[in-house]
Biopython code that builds the backbone (N, CA, C, O; Angstrom):
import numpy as np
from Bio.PDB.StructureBuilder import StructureBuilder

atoms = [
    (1, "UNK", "N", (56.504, -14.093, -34.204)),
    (1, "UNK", "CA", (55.295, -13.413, -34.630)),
    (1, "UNK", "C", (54.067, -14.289, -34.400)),
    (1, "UNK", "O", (52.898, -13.935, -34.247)),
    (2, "UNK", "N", (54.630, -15.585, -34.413)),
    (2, "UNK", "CA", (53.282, -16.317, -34.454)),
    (2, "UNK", "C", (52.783, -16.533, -32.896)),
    (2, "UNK", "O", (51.567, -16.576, -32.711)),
    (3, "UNK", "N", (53.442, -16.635, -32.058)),
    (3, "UNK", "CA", (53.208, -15.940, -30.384)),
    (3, "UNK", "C", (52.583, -15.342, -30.460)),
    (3, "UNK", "O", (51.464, -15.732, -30.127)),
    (4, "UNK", "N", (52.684, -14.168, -30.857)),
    (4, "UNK", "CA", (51.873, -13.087, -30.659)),
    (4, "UNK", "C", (50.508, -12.860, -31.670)),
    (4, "UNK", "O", (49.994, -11.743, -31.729)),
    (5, "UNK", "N", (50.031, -13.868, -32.365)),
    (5, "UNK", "CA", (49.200, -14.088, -32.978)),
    (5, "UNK", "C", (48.102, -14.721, -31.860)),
    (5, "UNK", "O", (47.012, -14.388, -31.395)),
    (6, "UNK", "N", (48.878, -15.626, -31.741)),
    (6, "UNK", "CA", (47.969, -16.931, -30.487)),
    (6, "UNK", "C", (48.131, -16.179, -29.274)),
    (6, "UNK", "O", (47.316, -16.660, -28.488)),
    (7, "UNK", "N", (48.600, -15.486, -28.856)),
    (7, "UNK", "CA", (48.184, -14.779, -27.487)),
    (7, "UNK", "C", (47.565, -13.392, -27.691)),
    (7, "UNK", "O", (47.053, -12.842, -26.716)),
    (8, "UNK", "N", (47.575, -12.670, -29.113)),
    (8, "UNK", "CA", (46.283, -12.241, -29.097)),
    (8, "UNK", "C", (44.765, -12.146, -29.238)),
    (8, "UNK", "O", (43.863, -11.380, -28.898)),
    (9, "UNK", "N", (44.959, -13.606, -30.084)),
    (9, "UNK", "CA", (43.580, -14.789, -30.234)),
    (9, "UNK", "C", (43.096, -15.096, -29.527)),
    (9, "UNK", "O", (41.866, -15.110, -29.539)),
    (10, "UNK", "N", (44.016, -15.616, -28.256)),
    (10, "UNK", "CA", (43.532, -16.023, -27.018)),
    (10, "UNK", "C", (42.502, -14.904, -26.078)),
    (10, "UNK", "O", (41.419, -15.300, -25.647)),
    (11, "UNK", "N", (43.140, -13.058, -25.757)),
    (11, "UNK", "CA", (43.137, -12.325, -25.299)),
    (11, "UNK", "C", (41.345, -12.089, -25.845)),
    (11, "UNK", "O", (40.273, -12.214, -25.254)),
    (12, "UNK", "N", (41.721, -11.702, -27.233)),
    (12, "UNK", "CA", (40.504, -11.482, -27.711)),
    (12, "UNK", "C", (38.803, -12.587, -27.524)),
    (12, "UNK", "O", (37.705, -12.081, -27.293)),
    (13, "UNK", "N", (38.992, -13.716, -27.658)),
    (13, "UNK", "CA", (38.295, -14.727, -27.164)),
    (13, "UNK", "C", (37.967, -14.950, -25.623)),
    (13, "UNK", "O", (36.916, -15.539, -25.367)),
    (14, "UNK", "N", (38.719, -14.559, -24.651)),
    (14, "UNK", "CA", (38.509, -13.923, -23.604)),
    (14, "UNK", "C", (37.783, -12.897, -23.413)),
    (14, "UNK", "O", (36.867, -13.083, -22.612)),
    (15, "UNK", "N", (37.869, -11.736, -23.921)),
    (15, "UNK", "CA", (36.954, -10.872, -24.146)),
    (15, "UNK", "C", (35.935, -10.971, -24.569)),
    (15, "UNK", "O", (34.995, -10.571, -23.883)),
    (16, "UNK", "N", (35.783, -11.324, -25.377)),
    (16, "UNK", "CA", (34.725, -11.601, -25.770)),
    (16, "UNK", "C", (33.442, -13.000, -25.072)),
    (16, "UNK", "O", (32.244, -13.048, -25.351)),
    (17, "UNK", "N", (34.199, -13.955, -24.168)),
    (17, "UNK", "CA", (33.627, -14.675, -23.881)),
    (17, "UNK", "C", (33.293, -14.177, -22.344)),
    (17, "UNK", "O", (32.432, -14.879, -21.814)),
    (18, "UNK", "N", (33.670, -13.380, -21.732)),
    (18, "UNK", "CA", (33.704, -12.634, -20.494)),
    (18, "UNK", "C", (32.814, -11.487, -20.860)),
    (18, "UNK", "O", (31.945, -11.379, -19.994)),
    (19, "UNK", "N", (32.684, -10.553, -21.841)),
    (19, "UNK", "CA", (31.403, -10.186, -21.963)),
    (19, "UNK", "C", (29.558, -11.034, -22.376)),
    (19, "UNK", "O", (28.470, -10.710, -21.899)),
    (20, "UNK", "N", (29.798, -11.880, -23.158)),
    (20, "UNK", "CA", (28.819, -12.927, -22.844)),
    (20, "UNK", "C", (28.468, -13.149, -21.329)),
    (20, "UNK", "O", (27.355, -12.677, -21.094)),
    (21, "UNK", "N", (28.973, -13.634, -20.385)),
    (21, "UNK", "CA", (28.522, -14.004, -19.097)),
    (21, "UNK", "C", (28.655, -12.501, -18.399)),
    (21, "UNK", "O", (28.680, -12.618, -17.174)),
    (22, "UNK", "N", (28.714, -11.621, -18.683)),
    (22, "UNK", "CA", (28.400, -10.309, -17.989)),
    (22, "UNK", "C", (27.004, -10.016, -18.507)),
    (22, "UNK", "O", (26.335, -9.095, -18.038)),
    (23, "UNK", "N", (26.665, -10.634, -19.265)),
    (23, "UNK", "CA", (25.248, -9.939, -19.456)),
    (23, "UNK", "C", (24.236, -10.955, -18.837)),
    (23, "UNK", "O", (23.085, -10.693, -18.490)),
    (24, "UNK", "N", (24.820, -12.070, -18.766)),
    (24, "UNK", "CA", (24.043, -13.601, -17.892)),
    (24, "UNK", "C", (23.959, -13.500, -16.670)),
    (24, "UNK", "O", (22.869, -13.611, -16.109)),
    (25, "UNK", "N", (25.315, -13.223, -15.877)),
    (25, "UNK", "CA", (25.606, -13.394, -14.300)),
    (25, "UNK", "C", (24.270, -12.567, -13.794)),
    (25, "UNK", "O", (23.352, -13.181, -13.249)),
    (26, "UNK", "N", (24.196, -10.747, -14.062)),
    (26, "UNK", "CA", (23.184, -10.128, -13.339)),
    (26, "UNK", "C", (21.671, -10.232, -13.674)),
    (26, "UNK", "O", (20.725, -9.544, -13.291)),
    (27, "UNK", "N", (21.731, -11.278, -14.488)),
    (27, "UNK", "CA", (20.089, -11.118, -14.984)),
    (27, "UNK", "C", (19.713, -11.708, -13.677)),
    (27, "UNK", "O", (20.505, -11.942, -12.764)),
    (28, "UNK", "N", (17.930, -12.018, -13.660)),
    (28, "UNK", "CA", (17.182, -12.842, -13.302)),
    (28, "UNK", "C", (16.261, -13.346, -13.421)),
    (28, "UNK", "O", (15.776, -12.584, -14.258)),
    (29, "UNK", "N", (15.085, -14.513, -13.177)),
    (29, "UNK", "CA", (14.367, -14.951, -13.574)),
    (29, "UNK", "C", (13.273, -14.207, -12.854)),
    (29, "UNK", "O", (13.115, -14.041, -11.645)),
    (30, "UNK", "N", (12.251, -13.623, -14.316)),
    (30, "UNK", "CA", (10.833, -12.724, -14.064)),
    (30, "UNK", "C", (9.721, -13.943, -13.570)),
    (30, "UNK", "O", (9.861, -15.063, -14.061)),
    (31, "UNK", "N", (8.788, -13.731, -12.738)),
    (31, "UNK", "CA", (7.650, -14.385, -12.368)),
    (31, "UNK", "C", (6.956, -13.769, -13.856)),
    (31, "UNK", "O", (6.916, -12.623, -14.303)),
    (32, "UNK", "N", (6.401, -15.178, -14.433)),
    (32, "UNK", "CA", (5.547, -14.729, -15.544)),
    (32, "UNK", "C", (4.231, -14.652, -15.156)),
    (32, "UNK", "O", (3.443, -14.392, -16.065)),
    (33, "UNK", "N", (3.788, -14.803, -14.074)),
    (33, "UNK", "CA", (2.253, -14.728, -13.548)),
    (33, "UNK", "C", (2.722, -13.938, -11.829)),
    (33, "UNK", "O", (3.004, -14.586, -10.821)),
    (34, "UNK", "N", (2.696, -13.017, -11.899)),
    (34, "UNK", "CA", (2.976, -12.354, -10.741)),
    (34, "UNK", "C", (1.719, -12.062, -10.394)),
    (34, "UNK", "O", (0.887, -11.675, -11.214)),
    (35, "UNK", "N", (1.372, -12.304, -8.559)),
    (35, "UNK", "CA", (0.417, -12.449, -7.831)),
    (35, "UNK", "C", (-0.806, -11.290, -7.961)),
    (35, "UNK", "O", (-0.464, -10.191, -8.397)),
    (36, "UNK", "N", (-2.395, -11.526, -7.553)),
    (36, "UNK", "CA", (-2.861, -10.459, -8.459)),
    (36, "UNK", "C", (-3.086, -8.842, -7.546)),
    (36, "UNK", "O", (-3.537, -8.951, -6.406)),
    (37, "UNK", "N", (-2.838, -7.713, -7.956)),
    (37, "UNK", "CA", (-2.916, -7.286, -7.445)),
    (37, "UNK", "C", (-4.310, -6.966, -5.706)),
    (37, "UNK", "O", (-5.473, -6.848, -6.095)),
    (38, "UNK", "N", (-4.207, -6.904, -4.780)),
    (38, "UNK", "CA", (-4.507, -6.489, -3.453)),
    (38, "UNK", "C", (-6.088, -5.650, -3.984)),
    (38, "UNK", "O", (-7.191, -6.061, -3.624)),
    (39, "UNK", "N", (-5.937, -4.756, -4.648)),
    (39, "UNK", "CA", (-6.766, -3.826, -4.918)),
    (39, "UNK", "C", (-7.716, -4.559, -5.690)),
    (39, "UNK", "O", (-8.909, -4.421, -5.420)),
    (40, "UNK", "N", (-7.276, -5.495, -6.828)),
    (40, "UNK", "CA", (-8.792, -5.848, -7.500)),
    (40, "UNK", "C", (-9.481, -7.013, -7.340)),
    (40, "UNK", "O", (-10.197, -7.659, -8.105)),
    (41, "UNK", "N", (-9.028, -7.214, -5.852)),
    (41, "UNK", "CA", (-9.609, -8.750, -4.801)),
    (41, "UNK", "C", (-10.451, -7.894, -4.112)),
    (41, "UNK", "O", (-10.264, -6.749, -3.700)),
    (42, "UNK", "N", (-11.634, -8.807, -4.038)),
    (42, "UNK", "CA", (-12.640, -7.949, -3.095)),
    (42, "UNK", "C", (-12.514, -8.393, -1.746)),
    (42, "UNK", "O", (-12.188, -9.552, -1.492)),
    (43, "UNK", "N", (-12.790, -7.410, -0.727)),
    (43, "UNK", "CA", (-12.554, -7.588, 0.540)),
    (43, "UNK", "C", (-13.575, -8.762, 1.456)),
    (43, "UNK", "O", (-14.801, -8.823, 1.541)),
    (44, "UNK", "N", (-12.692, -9.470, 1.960)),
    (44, "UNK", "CA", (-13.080, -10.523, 3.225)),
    (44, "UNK", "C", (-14.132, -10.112, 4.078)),
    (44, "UNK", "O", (-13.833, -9.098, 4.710)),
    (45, "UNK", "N", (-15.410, -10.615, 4.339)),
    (45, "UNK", "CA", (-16.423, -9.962, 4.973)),
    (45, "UNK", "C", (-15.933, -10.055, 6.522)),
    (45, "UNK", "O", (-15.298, -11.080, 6.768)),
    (46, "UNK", "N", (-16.058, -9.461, 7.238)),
    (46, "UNK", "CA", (-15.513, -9.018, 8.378)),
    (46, "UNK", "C", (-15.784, -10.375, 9.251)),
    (46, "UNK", "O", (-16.858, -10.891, 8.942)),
    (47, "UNK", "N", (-14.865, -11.269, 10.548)),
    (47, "UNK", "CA", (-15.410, -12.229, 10.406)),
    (47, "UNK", "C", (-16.877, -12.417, 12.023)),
    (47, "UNK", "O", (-17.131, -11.288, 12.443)),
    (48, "UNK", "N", (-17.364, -13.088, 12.487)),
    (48, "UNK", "CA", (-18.232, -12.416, 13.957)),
    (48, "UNK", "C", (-18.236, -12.797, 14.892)),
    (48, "UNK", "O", (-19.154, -12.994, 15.688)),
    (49, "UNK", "N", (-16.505, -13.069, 14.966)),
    (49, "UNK", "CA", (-15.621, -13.187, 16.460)),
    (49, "UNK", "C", (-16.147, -11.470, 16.866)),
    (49, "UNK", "O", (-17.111, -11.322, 17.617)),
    (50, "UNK", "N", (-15.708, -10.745, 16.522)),
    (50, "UNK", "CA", (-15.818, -9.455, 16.676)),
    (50, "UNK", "C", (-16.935, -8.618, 15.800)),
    (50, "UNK", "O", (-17.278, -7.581, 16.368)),
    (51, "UNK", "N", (-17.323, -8.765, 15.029)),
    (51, "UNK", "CA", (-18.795, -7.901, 14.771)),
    (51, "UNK", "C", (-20.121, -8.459, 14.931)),
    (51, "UNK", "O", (-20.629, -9.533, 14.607)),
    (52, "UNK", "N", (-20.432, -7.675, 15.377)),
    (52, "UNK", "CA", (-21.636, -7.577, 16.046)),
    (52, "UNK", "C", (-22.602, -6.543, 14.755)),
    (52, "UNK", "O", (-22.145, -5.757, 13.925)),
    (53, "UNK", "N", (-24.240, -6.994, 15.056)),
    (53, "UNK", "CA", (-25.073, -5.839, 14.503)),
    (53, "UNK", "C", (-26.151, -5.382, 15.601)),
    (53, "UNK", "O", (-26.973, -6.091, 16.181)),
    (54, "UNK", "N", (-25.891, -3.807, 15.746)),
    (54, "UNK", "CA", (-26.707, -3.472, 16.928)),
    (54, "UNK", "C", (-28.179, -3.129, 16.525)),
    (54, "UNK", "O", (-28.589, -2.241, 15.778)),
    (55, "UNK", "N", (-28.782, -3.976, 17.152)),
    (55, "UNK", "CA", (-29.953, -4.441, 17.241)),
    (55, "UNK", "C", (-31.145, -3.147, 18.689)),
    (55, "UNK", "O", (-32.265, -3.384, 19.140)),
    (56, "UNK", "N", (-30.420, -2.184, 18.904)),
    (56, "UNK", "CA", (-31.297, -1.891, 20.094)),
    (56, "UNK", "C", (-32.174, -0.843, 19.290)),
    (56, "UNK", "O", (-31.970, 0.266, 19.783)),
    (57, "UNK", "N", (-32.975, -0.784, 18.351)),
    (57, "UNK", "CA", (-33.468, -0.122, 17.618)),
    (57, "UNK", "C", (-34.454, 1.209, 18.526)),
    (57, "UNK", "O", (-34.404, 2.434, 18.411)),
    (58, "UNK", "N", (-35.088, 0.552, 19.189)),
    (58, "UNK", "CA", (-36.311, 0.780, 20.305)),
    (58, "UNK", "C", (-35.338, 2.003, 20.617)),
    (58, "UNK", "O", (-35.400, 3.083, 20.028)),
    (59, "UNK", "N", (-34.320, 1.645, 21.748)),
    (59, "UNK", "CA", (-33.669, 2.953, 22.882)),
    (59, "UNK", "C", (-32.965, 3.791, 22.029)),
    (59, "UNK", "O", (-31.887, 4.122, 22.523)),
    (60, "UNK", "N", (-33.235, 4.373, 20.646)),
    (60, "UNK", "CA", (-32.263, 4.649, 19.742)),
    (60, "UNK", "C", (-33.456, 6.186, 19.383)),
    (60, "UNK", "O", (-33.086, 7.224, 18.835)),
    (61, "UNK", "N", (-34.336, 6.004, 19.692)),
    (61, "UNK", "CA", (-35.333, 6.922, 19.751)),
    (61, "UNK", "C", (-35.703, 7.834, 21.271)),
    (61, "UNK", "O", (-36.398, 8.821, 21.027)),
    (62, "UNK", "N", (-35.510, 7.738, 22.099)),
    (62, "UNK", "CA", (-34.990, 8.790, 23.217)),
    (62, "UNK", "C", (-33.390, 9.544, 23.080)),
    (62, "UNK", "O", (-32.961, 10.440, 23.807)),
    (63, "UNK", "N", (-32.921, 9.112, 22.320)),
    (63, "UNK", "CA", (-31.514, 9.891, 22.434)),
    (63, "UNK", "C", (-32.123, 11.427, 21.862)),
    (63, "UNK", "O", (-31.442, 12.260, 22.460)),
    (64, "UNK", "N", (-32.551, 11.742, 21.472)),
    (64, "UNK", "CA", (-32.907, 13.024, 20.989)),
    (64, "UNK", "C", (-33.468, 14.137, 22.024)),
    (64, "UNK", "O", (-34.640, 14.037, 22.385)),
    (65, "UNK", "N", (-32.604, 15.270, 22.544)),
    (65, "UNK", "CA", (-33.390, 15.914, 23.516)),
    (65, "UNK", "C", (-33.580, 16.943, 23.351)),
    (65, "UNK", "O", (-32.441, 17.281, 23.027)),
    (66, "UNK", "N", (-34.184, 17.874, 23.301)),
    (66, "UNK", "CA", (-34.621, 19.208, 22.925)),
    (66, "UNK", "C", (-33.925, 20.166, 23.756)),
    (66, "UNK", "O", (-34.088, 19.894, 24.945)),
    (67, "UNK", "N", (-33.045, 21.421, 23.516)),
    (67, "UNK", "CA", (-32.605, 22.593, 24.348)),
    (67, "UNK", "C", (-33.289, 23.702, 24.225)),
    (67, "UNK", "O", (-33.968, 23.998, 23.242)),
    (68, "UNK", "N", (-33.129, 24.412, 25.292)),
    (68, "UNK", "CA", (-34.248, 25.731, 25.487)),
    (68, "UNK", "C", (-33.871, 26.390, 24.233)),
    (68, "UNK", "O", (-32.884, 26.045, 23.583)),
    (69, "UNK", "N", (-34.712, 27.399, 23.877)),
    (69, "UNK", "CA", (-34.843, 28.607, 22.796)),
    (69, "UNK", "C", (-33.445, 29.538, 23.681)),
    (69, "UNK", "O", (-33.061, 29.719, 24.837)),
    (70, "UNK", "N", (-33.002, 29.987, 22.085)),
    (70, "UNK", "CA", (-32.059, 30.961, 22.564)),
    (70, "UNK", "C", (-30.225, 30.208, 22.116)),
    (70, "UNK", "O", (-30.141, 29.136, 21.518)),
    (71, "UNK", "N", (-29.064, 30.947, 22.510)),
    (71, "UNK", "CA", (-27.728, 30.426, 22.829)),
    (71, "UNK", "C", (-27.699, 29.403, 23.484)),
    (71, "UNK", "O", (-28.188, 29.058, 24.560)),
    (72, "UNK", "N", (-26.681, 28.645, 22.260)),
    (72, "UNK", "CA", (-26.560, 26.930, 23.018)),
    (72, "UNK", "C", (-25.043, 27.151, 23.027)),
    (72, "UNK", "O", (-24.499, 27.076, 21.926)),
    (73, "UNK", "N", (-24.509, 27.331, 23.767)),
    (73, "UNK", "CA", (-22.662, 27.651, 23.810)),
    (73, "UNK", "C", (-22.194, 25.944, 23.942)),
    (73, "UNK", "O", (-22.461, 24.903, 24.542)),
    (74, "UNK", "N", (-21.349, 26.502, 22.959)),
    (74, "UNK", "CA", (-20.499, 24.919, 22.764)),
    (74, "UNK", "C", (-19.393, 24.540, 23.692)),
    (74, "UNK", "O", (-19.345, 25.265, 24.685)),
    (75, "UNK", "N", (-18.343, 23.446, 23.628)),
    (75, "UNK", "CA", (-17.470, 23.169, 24.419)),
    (75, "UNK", "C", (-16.477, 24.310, 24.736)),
    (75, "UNK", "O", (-15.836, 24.647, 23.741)),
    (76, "UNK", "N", (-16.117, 25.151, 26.130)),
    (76, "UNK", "CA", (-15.679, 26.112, 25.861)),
    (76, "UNK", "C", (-15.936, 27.513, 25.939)),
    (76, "UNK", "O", (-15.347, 28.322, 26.655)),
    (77, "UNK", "N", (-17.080, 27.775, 24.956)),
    (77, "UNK", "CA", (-17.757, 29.011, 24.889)),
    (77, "UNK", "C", (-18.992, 29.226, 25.936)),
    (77, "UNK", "O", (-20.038, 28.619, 26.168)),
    (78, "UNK", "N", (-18.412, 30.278, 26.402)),
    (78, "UNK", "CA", (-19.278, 30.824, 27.454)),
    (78, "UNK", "C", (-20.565, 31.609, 27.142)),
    (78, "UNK", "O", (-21.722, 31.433, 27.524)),
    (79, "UNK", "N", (-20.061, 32.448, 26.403)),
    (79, "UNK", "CA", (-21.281, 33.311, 25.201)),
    (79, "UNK", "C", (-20.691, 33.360, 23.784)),
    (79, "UNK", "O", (-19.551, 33.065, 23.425)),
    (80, "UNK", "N", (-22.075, 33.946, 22.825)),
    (80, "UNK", "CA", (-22.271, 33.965, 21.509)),
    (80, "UNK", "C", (-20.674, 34.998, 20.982)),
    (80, "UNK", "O", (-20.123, 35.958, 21.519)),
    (81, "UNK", "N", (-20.327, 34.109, 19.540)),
    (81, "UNK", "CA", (-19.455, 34.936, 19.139)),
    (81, "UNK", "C", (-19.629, 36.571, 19.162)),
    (81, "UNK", "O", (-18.901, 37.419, 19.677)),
    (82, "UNK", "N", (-20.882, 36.714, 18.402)),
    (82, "UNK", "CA", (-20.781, 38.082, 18.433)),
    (82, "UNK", "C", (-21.530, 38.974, 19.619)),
    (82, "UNK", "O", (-22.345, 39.854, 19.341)),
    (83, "UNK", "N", (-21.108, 38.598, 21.113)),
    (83, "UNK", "CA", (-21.380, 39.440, 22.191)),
    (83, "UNK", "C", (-20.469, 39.849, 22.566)),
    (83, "UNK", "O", (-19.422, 39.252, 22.317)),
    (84, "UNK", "N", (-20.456, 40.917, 23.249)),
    (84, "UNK", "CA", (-19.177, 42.042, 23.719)),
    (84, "UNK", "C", (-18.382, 41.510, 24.880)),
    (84, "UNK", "O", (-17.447, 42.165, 25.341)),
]
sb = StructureBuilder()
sb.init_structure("model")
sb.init_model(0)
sb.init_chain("A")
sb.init_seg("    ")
for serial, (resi, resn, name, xyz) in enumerate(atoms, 1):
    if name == "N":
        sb.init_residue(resn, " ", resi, " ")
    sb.init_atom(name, np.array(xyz, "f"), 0.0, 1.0, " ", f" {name:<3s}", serial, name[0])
structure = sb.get_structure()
């Protein structure tokens, strides 16, 4: 009887010590300062390898050209929607 005392002592202490490290093995360690979010960093001013500011102020005033009175048919359209 006493066998079976100590090998169910044993069994049980097993169990019990095998659920302890089941709750250890899958954890993991949280970053307590996790990086800050993307969104509330303000954006990098663009750098002027590549931007430019266009400066042609002057030739920026002929682009404007006047079309005759009447139907201005767009890309496509030959005449006004509502002609037969």
């Amino acid at each position: 009887m006493a066998e079976k005392t100590i090998l169910l002592t044993c069994f049980l202490f097993l169990i019990i010590f095998q659920l302890n490290f089941g709750l250890v093995i899958p954890s993991r360690v949280l970053n307590p300062h996790p990086p800050p979010s993307p969104i509330l960093r303000s954006p990098l001013p663009p750098s002027l390898d590549w931007y430019t500011i266009n400066d042609d102020k002057g030739s920026e005033g002929d682009a404007f050209r006047p079309t005759s009175p009447g139907h201005s048919p767009g890309v496509g359209h030959q005449t006004p929607p509502g002609a037969p």
